[in-house]
N, C-alpha and C positions, 0 to 999 in steps of 0.2 A: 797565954794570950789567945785570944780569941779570934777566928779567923770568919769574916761576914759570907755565909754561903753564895755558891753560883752556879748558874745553869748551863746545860751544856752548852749554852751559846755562850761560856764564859762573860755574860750580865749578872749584876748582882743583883740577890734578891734579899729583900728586906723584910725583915720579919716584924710583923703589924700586932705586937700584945701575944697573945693564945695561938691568933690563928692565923699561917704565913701566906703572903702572896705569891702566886703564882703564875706563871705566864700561858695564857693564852697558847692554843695548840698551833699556832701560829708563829710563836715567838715574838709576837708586838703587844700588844695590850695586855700587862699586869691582870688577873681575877683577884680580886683583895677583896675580905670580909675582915673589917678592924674588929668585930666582936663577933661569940660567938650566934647569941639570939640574932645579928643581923641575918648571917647566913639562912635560919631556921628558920627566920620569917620570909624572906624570900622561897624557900621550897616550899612553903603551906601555902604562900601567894600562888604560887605556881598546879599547882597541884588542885588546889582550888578556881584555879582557871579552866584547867582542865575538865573539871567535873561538870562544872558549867556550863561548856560548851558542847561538853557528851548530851546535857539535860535539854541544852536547844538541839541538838539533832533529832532528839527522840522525839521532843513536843513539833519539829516542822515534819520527818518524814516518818514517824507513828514508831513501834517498838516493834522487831522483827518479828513475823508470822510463827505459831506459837504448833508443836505439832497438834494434829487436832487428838483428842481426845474420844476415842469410839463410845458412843451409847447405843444401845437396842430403844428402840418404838413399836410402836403396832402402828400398819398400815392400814388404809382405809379398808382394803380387803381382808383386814383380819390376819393379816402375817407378819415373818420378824420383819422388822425393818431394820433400816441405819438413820440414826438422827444428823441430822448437820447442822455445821456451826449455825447455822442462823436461829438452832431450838424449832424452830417454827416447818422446815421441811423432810417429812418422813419419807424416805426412798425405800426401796424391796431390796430385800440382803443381796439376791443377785444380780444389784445392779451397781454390787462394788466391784471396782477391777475389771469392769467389762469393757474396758477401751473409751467409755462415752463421760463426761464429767455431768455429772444429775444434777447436784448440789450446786447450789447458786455461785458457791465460792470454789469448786470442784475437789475438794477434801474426801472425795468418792477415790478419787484416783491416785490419790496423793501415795507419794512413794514409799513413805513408813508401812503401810497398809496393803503394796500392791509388790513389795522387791521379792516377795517368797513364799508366793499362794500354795497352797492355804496358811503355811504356819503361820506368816505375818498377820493372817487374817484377824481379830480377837475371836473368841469360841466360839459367841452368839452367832454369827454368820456361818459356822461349819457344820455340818452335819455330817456324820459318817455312816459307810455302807457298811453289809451284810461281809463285805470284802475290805479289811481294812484298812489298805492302800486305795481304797478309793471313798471319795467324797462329794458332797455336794453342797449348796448354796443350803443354809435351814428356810428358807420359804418354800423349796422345791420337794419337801418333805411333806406327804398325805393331798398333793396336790390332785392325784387322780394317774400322773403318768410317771411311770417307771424312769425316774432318773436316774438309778444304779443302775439299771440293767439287768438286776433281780430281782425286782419289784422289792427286794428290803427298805428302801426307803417307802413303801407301802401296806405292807403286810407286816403280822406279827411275825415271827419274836421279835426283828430288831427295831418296828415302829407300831406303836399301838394307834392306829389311827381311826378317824371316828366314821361312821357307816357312810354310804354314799351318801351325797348331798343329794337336795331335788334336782335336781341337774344332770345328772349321773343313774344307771343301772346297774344293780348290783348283778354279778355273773363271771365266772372264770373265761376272760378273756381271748379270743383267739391272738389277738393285735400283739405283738412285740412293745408296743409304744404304751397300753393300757396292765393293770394288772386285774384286781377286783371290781373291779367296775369300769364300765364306758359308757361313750356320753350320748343322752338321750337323744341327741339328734340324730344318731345313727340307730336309733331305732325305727321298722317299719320299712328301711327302706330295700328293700328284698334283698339283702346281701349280711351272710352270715357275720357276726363278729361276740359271738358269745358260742362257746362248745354247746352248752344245750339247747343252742337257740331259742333264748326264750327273748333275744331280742327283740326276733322276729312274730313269735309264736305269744309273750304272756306281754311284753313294756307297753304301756300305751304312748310312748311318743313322747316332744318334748312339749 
């Protein structure tokens, strides 16, 4: 004999073909699928609701902000730059991470790029000193001023950089701030800043 099953609310439940009814977590209202495709069509309804409504959020409030993606440029001054999302604006390597947002959309500052200077940094933007725990910005390299603090970011061996500019006098520096050269407008003006003074004695000026 067979005995018609019940739920612990001692209700019986009926079994509908394949697939049985069940009670709601409530205990009142039966869930019944008399077949099984009705069930499956129901969860692909569902499911396909969902996805739908994912597709309208995206097309009203746009698709989450994407991390930016670093690329190198060249500045109007001829140094590395940083590109930014927009393609169209080249900023100076050291003006990522410097507190100030450059970039239109401020992707300069963005936290992928600024949690763990330099490593975070990509390589284009690091340059390393004559000292290997220390580093600097790559546009700050053959600039004219000792950004190491051992003119290795100026001088050979560790940067081969290119003669003084016209701007610039070539001469072993007395200044802490210059290395191989400094700048023509301190020439002439009776105060020493080249060891053989020939600041004073050979540059004609700026």
């Amino acid at each position: 004999m067979l005995l018609e099953p019940t739920s612990s609310l001692g209700t019986k439940v009926k079994w509908g073909g394949a697939v049985p009814c069940r009670l709601s977590p409530a205990g009142t209202t039966p869930l019944c699928c008399s077949r099984r495709g009705a069930c499956l069509s129901a969860f692909l309804l569902l499911l396909l609701t969902t996805l739908a409504a994912l597709i309208a959020l995206v097309t009203i409030f746009g698709s989450p902000p994407r991390t930016p993606v670093a690329q190198a440029c060249v500045t109007l001054t001829n140094r590395t730059g940083f590109l930014c999302r927009d393609r169209k604006s080249c900023i100076s390597a050291s003006g990522v991470c410097d507190g100030i947002r450059t970039c239109p959309h401020g992707e300069d500052e963005d936290e992928t790029l600024c949690r763990d200077v330099p490593r975070s940094l990509p390589q284009f933007l690091v340059a390393h000193c004559g000292d290997p725990a220390s580093w600097i910005y790559s546009d700050q390299r053959c600039d004219g001023t000792n950004n190491c603090g051992d003119c290795s970011d100026e001088l050979i061996p560790v940067t081969a950089c290119p003669p003084c500019g016209p701007g610039w006098w070539r001469c072993p520096s007395t200044l802490f701030k210059y290395c191989g050269c400094v700048p023509r407008s301190l020439c002439r003006d009776r105060v020493q800043h080249c060891f053989d003074w020939s600041d004073e004695d050979s540059c004609p000026g700026p």
